[in-house]
Each structure stands twice: as C-alpha cells, then as structure tokens.
PAVO-893295 format. One line per field, with one value per residue: x, y, z of N, C-alpha, C in turn. Coordinates in steps of 0.02 Angstrom, whole numbers, plus 50000, padded with zeros to 5 digits. Example, Ala and Ser with C-alpha at 12.3 -4.5 7.8 and 13.67 -1.06 7.14 Angstrom:
% residues 2
n_x	50660 50642 $
n_y	49716 49888 $
n_z	50390 50354 $
ca_x	50615 50684 $
ca_y	49775 49947 $
ca_z	50390 50357 $
c_x	50660 50645 $
c_y	49835 50002 $
c_z	50390 50394 $
END
This chain:
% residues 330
n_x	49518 49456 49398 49352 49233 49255 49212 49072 49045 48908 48839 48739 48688 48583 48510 48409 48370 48347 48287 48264 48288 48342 48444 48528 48564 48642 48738 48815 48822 48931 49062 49199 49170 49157 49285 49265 49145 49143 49224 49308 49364 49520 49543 49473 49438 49359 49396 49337 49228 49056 48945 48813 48899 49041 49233 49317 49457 49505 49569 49558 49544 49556 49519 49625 49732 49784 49715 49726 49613 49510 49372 49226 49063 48894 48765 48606 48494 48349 48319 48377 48488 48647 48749 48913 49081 49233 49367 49519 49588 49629 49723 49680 49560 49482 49388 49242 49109 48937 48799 48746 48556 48436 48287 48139 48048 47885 47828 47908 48074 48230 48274 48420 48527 48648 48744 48844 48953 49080 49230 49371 49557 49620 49515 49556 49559 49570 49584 49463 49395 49468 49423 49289 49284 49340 49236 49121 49143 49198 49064 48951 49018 49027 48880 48841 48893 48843 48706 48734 48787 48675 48594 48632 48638 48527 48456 48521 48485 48358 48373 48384 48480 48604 48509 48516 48463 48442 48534 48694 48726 48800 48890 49004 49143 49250 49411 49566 49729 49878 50047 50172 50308 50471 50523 50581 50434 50466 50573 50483 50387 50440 50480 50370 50313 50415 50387 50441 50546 50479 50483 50626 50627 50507 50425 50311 50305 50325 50351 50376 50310 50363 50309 50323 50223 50236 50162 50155 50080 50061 50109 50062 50121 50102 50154 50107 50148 50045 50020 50028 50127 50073 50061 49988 49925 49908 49858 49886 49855 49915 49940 50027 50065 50214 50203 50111 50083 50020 49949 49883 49788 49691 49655 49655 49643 49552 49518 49390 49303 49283 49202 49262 49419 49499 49600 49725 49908 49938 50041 50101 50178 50217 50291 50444 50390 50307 50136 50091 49971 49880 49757 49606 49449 49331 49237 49102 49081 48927 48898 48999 49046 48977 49021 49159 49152 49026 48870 48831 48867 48891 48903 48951 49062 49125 49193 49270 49349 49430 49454 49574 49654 49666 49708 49814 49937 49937 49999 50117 50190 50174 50248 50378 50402 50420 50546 50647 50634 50655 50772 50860 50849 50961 $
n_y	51292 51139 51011 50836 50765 50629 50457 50383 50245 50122 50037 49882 49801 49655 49564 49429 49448 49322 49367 49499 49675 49769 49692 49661 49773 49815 49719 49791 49912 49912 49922 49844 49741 49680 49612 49493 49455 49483 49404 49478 49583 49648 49697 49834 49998 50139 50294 50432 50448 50544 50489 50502 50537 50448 50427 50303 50176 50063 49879 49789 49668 49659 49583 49481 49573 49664 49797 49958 50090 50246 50318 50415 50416 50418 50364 50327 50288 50272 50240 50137 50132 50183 50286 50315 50375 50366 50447 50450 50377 50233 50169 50077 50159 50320 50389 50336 50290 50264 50168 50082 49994 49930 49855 49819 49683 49638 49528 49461 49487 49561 49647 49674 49803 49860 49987 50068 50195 50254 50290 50294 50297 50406 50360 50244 50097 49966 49988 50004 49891 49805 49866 49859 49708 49698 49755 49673 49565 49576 49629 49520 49434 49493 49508 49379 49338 49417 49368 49247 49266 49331 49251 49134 49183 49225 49111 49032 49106 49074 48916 48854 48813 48667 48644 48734 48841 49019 48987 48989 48991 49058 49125 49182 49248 49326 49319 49314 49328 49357 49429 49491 49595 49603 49717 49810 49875 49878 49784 49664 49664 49685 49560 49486 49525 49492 49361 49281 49210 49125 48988 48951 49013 48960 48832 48768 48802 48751 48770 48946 49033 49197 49365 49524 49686 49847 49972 49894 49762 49606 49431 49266 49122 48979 48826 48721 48636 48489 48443 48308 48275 48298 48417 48565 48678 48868 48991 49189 49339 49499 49634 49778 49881 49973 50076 50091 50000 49872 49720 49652 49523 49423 49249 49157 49047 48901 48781 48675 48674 48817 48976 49095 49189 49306 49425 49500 49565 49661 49774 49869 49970 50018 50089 50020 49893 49784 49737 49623 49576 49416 49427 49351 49329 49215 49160 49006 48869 48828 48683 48640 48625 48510 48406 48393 48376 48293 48250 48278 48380 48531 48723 48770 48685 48661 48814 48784 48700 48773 48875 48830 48755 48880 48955 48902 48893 49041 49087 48996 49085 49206 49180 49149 49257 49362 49295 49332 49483 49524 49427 49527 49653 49618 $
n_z	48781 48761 48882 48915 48997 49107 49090 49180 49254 49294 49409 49482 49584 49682 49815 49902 50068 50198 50311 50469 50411 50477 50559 50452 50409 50521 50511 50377 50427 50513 50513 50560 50563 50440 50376 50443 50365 50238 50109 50021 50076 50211 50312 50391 50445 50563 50547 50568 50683 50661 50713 50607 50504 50438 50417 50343 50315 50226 50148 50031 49943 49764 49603 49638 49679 49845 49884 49948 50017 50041 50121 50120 50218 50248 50335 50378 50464 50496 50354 50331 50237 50167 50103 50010 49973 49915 49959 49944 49799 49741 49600 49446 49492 49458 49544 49637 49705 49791 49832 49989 50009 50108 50104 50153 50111 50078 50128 50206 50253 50178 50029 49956 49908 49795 49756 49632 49560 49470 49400 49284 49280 49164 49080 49025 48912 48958 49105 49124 49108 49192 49330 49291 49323 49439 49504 49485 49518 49683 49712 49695 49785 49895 49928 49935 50045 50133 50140 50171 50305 50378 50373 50434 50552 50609 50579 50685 50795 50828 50844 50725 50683 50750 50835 50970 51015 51081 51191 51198 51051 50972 50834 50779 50863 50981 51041 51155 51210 51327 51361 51464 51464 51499 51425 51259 51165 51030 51014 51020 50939 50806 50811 50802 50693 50591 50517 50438 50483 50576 50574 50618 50759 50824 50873 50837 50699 50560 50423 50309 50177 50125 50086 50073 50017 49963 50071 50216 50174 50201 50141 50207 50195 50283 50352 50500 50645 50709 50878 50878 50768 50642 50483 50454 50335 50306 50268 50234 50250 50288 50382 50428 50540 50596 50663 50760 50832 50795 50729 50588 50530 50394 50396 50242 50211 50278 50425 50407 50518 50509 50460 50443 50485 50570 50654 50779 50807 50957 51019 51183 51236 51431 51527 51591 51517 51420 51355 51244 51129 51085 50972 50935 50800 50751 50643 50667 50527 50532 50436 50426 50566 50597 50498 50512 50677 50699 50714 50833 50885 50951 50936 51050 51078 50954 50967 51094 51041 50945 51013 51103 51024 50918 51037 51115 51003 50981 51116 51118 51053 51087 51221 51151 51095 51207 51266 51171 51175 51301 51308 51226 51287 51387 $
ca_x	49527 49390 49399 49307 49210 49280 49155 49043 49025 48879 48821 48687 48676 48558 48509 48337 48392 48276 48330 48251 48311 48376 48490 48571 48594 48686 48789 48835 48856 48973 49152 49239 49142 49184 49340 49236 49096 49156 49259 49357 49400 49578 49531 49419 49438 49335 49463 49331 49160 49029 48842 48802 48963 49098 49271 49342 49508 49490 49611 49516 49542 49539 49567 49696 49775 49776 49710 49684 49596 49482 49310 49160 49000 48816 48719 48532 48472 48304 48277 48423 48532 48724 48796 48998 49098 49302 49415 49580 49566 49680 49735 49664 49516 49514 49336 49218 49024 48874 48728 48690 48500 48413 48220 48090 48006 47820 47826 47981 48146 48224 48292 48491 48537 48713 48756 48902 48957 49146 49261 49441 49610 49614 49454 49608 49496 49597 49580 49396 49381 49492 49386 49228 49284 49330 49157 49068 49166 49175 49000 48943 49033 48979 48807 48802 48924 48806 48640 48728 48787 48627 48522 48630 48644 48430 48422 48541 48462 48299 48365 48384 48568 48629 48453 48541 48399 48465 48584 48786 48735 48852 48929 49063 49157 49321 49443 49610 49798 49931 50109 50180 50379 50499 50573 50564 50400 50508 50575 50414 50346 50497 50480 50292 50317 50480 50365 50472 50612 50465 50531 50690 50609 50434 50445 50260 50316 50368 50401 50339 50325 50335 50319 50287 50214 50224 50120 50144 50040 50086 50068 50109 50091 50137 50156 50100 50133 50027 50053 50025 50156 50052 50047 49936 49932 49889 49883 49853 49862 49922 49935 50087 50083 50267 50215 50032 50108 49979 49974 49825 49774 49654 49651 49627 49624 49535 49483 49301 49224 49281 49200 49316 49469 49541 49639 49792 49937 49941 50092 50075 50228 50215 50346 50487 50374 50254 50093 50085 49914 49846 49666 49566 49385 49321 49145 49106 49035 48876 48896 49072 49064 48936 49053 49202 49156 48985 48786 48786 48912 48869 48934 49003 49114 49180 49194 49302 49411 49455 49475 49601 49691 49723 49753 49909 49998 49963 50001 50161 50211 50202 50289 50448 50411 50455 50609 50679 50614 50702 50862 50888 50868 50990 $
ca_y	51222 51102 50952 50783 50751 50571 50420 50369 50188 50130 49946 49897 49705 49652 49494 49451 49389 49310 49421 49548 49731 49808 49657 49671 49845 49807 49689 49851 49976 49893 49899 49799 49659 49658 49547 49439 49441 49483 49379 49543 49630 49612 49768 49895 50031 50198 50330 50475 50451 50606 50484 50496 50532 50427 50408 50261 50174 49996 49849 49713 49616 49674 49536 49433 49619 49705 49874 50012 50178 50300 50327 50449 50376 50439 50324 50334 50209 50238 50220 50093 50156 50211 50334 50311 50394 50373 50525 50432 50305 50154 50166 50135 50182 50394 50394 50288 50324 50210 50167 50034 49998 49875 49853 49760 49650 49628 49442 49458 49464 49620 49661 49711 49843 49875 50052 50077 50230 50249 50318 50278 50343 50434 50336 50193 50039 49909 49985 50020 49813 49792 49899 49829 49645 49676 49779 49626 49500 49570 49630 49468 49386 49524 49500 49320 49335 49472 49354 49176 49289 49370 49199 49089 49219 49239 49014 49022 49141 49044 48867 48812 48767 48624 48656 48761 48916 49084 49002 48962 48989 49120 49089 49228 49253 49343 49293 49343 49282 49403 49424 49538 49561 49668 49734 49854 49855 49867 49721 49622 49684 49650 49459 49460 49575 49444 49294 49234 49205 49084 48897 48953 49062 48940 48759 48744 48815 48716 48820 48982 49077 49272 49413 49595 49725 49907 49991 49854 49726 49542 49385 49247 49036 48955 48755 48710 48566 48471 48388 48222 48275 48315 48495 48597 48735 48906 49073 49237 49410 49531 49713 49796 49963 49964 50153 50080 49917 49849 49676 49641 49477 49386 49188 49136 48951 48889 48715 48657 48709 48902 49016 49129 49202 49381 49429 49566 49572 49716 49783 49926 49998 50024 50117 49965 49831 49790 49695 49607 49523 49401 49420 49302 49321 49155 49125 48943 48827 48770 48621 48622 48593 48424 48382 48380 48341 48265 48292 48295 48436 48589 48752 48766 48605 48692 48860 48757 48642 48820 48906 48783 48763 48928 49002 48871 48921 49115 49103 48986 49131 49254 49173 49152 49340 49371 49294 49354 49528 49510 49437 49572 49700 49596 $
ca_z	48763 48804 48919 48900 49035 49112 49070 49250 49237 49351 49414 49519 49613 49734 49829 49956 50113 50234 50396 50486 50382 50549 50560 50400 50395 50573 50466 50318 50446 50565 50458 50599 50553 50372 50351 50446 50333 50156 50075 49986 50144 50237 50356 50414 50500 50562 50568 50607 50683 50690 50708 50553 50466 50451 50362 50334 50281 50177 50130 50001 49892 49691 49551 49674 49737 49919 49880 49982 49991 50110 50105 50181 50203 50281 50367 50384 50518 50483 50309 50319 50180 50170 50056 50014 49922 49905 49945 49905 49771 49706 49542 49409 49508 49482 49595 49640 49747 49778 49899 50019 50020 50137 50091 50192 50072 50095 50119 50284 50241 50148 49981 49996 49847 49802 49696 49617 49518 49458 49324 49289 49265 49095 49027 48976 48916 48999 49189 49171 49123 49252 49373 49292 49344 49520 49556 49482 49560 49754 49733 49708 49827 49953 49932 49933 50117 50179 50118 50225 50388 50400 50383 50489 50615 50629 50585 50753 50845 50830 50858 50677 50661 50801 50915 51008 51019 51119 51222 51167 50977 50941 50767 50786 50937 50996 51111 51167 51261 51314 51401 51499 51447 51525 51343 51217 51103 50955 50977 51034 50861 50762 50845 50763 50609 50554 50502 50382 50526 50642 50563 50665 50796 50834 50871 50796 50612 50500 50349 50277 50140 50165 50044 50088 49969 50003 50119 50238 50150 50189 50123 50245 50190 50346 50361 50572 50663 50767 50938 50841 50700 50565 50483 50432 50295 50316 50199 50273 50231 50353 50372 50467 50560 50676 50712 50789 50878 50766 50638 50585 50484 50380 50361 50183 50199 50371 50430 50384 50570 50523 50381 50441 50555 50563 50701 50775 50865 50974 51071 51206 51311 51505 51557 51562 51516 51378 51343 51201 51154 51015 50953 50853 50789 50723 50640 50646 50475 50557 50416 50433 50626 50600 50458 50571 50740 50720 50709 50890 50904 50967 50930 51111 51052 50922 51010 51130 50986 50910 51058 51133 50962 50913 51085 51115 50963 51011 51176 51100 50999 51142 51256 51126 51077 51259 51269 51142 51193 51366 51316 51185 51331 51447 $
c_x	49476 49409 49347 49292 49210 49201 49134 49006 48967 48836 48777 48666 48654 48539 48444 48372 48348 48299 48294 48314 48369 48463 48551 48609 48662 48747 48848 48876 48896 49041 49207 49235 49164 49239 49317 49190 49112 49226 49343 49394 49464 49561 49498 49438 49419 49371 49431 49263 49128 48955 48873 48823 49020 49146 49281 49420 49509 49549 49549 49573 49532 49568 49624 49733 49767 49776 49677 49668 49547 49418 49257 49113 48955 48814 48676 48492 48398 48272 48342 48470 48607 48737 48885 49009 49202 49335 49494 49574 49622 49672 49716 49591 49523 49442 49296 49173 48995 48823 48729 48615 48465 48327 48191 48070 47945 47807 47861 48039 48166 48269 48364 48497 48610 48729 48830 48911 49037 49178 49343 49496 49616 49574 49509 49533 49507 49580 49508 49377 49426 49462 49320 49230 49300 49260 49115 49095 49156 49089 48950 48944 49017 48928 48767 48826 48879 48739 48645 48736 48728 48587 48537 48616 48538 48421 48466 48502 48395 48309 48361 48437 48561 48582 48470 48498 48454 48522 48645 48761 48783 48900 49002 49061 49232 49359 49524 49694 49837 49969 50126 50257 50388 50574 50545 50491 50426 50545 50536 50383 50380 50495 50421 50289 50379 50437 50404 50541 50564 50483 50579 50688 50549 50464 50360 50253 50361 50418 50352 50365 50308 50350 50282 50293 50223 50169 50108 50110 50102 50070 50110 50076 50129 50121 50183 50097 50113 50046 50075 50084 50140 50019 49998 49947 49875 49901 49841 49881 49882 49951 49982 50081 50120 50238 50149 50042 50057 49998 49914 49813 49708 49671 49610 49606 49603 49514 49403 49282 49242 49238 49237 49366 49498 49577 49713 49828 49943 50005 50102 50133 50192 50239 50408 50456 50314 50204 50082 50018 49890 49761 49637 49474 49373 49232 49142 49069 48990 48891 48964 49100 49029 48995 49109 49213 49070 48912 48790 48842 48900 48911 49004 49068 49165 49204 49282 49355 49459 49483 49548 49668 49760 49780 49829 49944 50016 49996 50097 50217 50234 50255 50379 50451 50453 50515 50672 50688 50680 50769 50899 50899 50923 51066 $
c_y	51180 51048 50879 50768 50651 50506 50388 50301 50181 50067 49958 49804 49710 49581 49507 49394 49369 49329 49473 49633 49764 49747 49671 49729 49848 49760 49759 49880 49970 49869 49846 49740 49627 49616 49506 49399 49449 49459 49439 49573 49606 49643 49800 49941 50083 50249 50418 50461 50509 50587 50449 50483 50504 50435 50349 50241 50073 49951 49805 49715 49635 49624 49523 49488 49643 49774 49901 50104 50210 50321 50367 50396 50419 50393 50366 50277 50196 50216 50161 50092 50183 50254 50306 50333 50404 50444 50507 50374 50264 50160 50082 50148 50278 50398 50357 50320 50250 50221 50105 50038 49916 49910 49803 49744 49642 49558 49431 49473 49553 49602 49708 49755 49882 49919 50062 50135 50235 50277 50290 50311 50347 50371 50281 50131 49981 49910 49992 49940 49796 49802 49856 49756 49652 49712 49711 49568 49519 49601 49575 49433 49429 49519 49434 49303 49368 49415 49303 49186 49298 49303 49153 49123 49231 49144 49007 49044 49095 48944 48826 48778 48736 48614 48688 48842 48971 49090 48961 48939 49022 49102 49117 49257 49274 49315 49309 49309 49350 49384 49492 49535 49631 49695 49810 49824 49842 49808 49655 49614 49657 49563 49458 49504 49521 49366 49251 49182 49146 49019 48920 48987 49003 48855 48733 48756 48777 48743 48860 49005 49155 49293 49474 49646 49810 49943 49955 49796 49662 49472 49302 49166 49009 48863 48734 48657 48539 48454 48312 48234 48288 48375 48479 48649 48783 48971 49125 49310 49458 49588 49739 49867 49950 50027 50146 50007 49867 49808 49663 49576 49445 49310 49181 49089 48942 48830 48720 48680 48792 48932 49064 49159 49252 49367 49476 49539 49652 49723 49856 49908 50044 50038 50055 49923 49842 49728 49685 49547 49482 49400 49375 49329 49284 49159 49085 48925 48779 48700 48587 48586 48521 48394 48345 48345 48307 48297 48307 48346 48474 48634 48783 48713 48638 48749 48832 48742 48730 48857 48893 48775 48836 48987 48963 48884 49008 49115 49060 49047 49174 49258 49158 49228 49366 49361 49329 49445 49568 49499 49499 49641 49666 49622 $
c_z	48800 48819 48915 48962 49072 49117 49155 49229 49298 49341 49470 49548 49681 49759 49898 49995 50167 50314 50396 50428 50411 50575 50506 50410 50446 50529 50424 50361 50489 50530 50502 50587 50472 50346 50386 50406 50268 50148 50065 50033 50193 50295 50340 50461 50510 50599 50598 50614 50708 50698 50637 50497 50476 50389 50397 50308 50272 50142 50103 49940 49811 49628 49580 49695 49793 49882 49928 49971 50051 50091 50156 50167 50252 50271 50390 50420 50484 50414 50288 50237 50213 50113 50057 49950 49933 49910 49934 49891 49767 49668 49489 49434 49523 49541 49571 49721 49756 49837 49915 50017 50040 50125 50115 50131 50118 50143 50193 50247 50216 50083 49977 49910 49837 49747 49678 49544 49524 49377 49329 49255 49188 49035 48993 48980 48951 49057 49163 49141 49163 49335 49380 49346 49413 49549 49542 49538 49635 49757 49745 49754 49895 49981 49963 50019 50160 50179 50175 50306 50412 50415 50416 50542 50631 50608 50693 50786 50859 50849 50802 50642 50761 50885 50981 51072 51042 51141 51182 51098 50953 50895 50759 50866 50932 51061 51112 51209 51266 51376 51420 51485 51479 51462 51317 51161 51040 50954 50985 50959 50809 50756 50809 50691 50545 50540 50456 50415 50570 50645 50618 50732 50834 50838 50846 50729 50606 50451 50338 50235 50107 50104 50073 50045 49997 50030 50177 50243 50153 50179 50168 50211 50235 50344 50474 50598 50721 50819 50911 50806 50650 50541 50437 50403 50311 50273 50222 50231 50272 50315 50422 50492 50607 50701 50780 50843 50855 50702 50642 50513 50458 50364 50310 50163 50267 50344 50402 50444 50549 50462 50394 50499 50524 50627 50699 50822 50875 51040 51111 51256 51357 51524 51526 51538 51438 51367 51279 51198 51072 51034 50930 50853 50744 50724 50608 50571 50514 50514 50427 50505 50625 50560 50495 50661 50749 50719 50755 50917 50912 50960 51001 51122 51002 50937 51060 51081 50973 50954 51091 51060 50925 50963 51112 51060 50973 51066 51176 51080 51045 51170 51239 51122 51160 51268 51235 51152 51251 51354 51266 51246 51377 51435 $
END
C-alpha cells in the first residue's frame, strides 16, 4: 500500500539591519533574551547545552495562543548561522526546520535571513493556513524586533539615543528583591501561583482577571494601584512550574518608558526556611522615556523610575507571601 508523502511548506523572510553581524547573531543565539526581544516569545529555555548543540524548550505566541514545543539547533559562530529543527511539535504543526542566517552586507550592517520549512498534521488545509499565518505573522514581527534591538543597542552604545555614549546607556537591565521566610516553599508558591486570590491577599491589587490553560499557561489582567490612587492596567502571561519553584512571566501591556518586561518568581528551600526572590528584566523605549519623563531624561532616570516602581510592589508581594507562609506553619 503506498503512502503520500506529507506536503513541506517552506517560507523565507529577511530584513538589513544596520548592526555589526557578530552582534545580532549574539541577539539569535542567546534564547534567554528572546521574550525580551521578540514579541512572540513568553519563554526560553536551554534544557541541554553541548557548544555547538543545543536543545531547547519554547512558549510563543501562535495566532493569539501559548504554544509550546522542543527544539535542537547547531550553531556556527563563525559563519553566523543556526540550524533548528523541532523534536516535539504543537499541533497542527506535525514538524517544522529552518535556518538563521546573519550576512555582512558590503556597505556595514548585515542582512538577517529567516528559513522556514514545515508540514502539517494530515496535510488538513485549514491547519496548514493556520500554520502558514502564524509563520508569517511572528516572522515578521521577529525580524522587525531583532532589526530595532540590534540598532538601538549599537545607536546607544555609540551615544546616539539620550547622549549618553558607553557610560549608563544600558537599554535592558535586570534586577532583583527577595525574602527570607521561615515556611514551607509550597506554600510561598501557592501565595504567588494563586493570582486570582491578590485583590484580597495585596493591598496594591485592585482586581484581576485569571485564567489558566493546561500545561501551566497563565493569563493574568491585573488592575494596580498607585500611592496617589490611581490604577494602572496590566496583562501578562505567565508560565507555572510548582515542581521547579518556578513562575515565569511576560508583560503584554507596559508603560511608554518600557518596550518590554519579563520576569520570575523563584522559590528555593533551606532546610526550615526559604528564599523567595522576584526578578524583572526591563528594556527601556528610548522615545518612550523623552515622551514620559522628558528630553533631558536620561536612561539612568528611567532605570531608576522603573526600578523603584516595580521593586515596591515585588518586594510588597513578598513580604505578604511571607506572612502568610509563616502563619500557615504556626
């Protein structure tokens, strides 16, 4: 009995960005950085590194869903290329390949090249225009995220956003808060995994509205209120592992100084005690910070505003997570 060989759809989008090659590629090949930098991405994470060879494991974004799946990849530093290729897909994706390719252009800058080869579950016509439209759509929006990181990050470096040159440009920056509780992690985690419970739990929530999908996929719209009184809306995405003491989030909506904010909670038992810590990584809107606080604002201004902002509501958060932590052991 003969078999039909499944149809290998295959796309191809590229974009010239005015950045050193070696930069970019540092962009591609650094997956941590990716829900910072692409739009599509909720998470990243490299689950085996050998050099050259990595796997991977991937949360984005597909036509408005959280999908995830697992991926090898080769890397080639010097001819600045990637290989990837899916070893467990997302339906209706049955497999799915491609190539990074970073190209010096003659002129400066390089030429980014995005490969895409794919087939879909039993050749149906619906998933592979379903498929089609999310490779066009996050490739796109990949390209054009990979094209503005790469060229503020080399206009900064040089002194061409806020005259800043070398020193305190840094567009993306991490930063951190944590507590020390004398509890169980499980219920430290439980206290930050229950968002839908912080209106009654948080004296800076207002109101949210929680939904969680399976695989630990969550979708959080939170309403925050200032010192002044006046909230602020927020819509995030978050990712749940209780077995990893690990939440991991993307902001979907941010103020005008951010282009963007990820960030985890992480919870680590100590014998009796546990450290619980929030993360953030924030990379500012050079136009967004003049917009907001002024031409003569410097990124160390906003650096500060943001810093100061979101570490009192983490460091808020904590310090209820604790209690509650504590009196549950008492």
């Amino acid at each position: 009995m003969s078999t039909t060989a499944p149809t290998i759809h295959v796309t191809r989008h590229e974009t010239v960005v005015a950045a050193p090659p070696e930069e970019v590629f540092a962009l591609v090949a650094d997956v941590t950085r990716w829900p910072q930098v692409f739009g599509p991405t909720v998470y990243a994470e490299v689950t085996r590194d050998d050099g050259a060879e990595q796997s991977l494991r991937i949360w984005a974004f597909a036509n408005g869903e959280v999908r995830s799946w697992a991926s090898r990849r080769t890397l080639d530093r010097t001819a600045h290329s990637i290989v990837f290729r899916q070893v467990v897909s997302s339906a209706p994706v049955a497999a799915m390949g491609g190539e990074w390719r970073i190209e010096a252009e003659p002129a400066g800058g390089c030429r980014v090249v995005l490969l895409h080869d794919y087939s879909v579950v039993d050749d149906e016509a619906d998933a592979a225009e379903w498929v089609a439209r999310a490779v066009e759509t996050n490739s796109v929006k990949e390209l054009a995220a990979l094209r503005e990181t790469a060229e503020q990050a080399a206009a900064a470096a040089g002194g061409g956003e806020g005259g800043e040159g070398a020193e305190g440009n840094e567009l993306t920056f991490t930063f951190s808060d944590s507590e020390r509780i004398k509890g169980s992690a499980r219920d430290v985690y439980a206290f930050l995994d229950r968002a839908d419970l912080w209106p009654e739990r948080l004296p800076h929530v207002a109101a949210t509205r929680f939904t969680e999908e399976d695989g630990g996929v969550q979708v959080l719209d939170m309403d925050t209120r200032s010192p002044d009184g006046s909230l602020h809306n927020t819509r995030s995405v978050r990712v749940s592992f209780p077995e990893r003491g690990l939440l991991v989030y993307k902001q979907l909506k941010v103020p005008p100084v951010m282009a963007g904010h990820t960030g985890r909670w992480t919870v680590v038992q100590h014998g009796d005690e546990v450290t619980a810590t929030s993360w953030h990584t924030v990379t500012l809107d050079p136009a967004g910070v003049r917009q907001a606080l002024g031409e003569s604002a410097t990124f160390a201004d906003a650096r500060a505003l943001v810093r100061h902002a979101l570490g009192t509501n983490s460091s808020t958060t904590l310090r209820h997570a604790k209690a509650y932590a504590e009196a549950a052991r008492a």
